[in-house]
VOBA-1610 file (N, C-alpha, C; in pm, whole numbers, padded with zeros to 5 digits, always signed):
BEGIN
Unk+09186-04551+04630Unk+09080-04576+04724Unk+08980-04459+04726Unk+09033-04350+04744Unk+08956-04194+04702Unk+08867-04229+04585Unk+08926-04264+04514Unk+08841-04306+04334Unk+08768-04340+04358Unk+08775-04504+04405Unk+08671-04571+04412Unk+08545-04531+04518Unk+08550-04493+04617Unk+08503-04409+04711Unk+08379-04299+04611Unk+08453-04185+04544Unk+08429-04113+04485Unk+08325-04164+04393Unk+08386-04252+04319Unk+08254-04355+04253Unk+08135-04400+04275Unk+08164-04420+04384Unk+08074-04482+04459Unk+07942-04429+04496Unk+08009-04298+04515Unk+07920-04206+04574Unk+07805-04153+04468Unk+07892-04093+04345Unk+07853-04059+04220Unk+07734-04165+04188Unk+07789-04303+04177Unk+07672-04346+04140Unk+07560-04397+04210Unk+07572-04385+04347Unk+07466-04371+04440Unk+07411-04266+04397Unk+07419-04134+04421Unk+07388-04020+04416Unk+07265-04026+04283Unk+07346-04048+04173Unk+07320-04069+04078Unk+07136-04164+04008Unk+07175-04312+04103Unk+07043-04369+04065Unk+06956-04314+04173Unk+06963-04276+04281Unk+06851-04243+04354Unk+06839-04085+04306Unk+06889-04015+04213Unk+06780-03942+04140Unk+06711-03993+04043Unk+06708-04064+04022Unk+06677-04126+03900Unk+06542-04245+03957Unk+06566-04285+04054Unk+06474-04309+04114Unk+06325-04268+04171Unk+06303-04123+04224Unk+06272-04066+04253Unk+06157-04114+04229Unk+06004-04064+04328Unk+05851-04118+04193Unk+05833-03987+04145Unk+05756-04024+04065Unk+05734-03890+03971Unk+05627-03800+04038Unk+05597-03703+03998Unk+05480-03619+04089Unk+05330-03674+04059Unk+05268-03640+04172Unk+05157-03702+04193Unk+05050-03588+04100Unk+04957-03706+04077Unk+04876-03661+03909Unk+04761-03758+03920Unk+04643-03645+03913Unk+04507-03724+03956Unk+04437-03801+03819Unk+04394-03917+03861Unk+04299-03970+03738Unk+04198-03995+03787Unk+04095-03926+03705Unk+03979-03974+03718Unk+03920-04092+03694Unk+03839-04138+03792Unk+03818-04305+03770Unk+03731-04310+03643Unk+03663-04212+03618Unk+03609-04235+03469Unk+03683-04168+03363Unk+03815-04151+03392Unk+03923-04134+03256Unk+03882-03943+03242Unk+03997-03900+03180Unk+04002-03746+03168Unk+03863-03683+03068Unk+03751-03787+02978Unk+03674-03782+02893Unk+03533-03826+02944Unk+03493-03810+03048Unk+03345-03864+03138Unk+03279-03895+03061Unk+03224-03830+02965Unk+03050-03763+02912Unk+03099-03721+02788Unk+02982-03720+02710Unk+02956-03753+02551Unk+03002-03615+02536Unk+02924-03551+02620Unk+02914-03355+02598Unk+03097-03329+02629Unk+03181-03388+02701Unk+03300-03323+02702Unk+03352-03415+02588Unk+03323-03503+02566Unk+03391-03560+02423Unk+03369-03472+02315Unk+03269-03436+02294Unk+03219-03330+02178Unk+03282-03168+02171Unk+03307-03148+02336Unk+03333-03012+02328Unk+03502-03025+02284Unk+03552-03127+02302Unk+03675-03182+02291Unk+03682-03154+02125Unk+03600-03266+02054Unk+03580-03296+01939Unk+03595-03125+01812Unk+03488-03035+01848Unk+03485-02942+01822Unk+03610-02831+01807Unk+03686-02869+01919Unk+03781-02783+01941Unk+03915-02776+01879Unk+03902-02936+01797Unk+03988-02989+01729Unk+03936-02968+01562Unk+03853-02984+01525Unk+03806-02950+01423Unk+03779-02843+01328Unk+03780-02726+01436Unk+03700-02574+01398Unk+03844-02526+01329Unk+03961-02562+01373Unk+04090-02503+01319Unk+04107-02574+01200Unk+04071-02659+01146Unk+04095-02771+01013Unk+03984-02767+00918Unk+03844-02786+00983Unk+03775-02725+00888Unk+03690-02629+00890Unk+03695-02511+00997Unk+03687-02422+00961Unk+03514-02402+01093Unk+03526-02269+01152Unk+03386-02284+01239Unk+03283-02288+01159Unk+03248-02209+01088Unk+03098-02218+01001Unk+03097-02334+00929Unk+03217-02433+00883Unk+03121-02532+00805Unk+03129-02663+00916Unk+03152-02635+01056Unk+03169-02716+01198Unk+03008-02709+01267Unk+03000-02575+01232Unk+02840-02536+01322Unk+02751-02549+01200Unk+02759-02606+01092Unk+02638-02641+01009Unk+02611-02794+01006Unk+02711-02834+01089Unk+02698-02985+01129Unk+02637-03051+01279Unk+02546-02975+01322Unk+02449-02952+01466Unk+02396-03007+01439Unk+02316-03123+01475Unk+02378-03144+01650Unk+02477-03256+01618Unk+02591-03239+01732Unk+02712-03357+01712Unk+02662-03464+01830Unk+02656-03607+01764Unk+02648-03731+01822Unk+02748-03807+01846Unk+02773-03864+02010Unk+02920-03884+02043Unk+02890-04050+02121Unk+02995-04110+02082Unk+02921-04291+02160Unk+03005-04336+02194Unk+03005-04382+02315Unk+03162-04475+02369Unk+03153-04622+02357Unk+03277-04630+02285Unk+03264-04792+02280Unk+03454-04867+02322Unk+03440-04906+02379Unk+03589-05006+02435Unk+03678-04883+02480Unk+03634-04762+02550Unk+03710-04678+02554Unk+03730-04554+02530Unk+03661-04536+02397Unk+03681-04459+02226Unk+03584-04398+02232Unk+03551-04247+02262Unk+03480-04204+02185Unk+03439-04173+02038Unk+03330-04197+02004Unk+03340-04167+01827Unk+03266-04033+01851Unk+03289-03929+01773Unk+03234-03807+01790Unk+03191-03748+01626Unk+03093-03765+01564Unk+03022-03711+01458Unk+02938-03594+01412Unk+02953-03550+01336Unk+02842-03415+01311Unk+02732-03525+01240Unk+02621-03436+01205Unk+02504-03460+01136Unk+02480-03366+01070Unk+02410-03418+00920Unk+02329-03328+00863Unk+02226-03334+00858Unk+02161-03264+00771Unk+01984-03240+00777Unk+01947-03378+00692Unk+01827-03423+00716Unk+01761-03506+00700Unk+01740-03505+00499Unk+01796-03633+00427Unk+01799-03558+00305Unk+01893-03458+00215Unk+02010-03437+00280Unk+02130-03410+00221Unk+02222-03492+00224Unk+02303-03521+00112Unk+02401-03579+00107Unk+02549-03490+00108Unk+02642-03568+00123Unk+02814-03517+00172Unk+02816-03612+00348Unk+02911-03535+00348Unk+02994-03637+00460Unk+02991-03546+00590Unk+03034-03546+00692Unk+03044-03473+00834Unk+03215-03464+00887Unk+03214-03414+01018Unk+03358-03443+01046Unk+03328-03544+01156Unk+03442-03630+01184Unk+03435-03751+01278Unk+03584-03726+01384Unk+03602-03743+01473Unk+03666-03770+01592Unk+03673-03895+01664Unk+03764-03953+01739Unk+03775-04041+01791Unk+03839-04019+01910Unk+03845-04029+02039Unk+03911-03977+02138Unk+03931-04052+02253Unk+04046-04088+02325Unk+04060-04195+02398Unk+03961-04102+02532Unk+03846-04184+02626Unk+03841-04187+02723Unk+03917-04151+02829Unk+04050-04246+02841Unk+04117-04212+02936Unk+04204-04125+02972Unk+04244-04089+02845Unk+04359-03944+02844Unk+04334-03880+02766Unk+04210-03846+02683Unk+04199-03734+02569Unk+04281-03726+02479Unk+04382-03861+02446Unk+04441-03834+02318Unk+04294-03849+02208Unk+04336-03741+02112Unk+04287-03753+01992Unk+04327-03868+01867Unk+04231-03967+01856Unk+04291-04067+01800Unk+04288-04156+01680Unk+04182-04022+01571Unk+04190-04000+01454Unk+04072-03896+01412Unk+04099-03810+01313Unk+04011-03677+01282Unk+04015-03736+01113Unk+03877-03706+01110Unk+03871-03723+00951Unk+03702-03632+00895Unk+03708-03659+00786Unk+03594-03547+00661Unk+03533-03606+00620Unk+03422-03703+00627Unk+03368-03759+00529Unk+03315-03655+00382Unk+03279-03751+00287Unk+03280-03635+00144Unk+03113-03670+00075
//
């Protein structure tokens, strides 16, 4: 009877930790990514370690566009050169990064 008792308790004990809510955690109603400019500064920050700051800042000015969510985040070049830029993609709502690539 102790046992079962004992049991009992344990697994009371048990799911109402487990229960618990989790801690409270603010979202912004326009998602952790507002504005083009924090998508970019985002964008940048991810990039400069992969390909490098000077060939990141020869790609000014970066153009950033939300679509279903997604930021797309692009460098530019000068008017009349060819090669590729770096590109970003970044969720709106939580700043996952959600593909980095080089065009060539």
């Amino acid at each position: 009877m102790k046992r079962s008792l004992l049991g009992i308790l344990l697994f009371w004990w048990a799911t109402s930790l487990l229960a618990q809510t989790s801690p409270h955690s603010f979202v912004p109603r326009d998602g952790f990514v507002p504005t083009a400019d924090v998508a970019i500064r985002i964008a940048v920050a991810v990039w400069e370690p992969i390909y490098g700051e000077q060939n990141i800042a020869r790609q000014k000015p970066f153009n950033a566009t939300l679509t279903n969510g997604v930021w797309l985040v692009q460098g530019s070049l000068p008017q009349g050169w060819a090669g590729g830029t770096a590109l970003a993609e970044i969720s709106q709502k939580d700043g996952r990064i959600l593909r980095v690539s080089h065009g060539k």
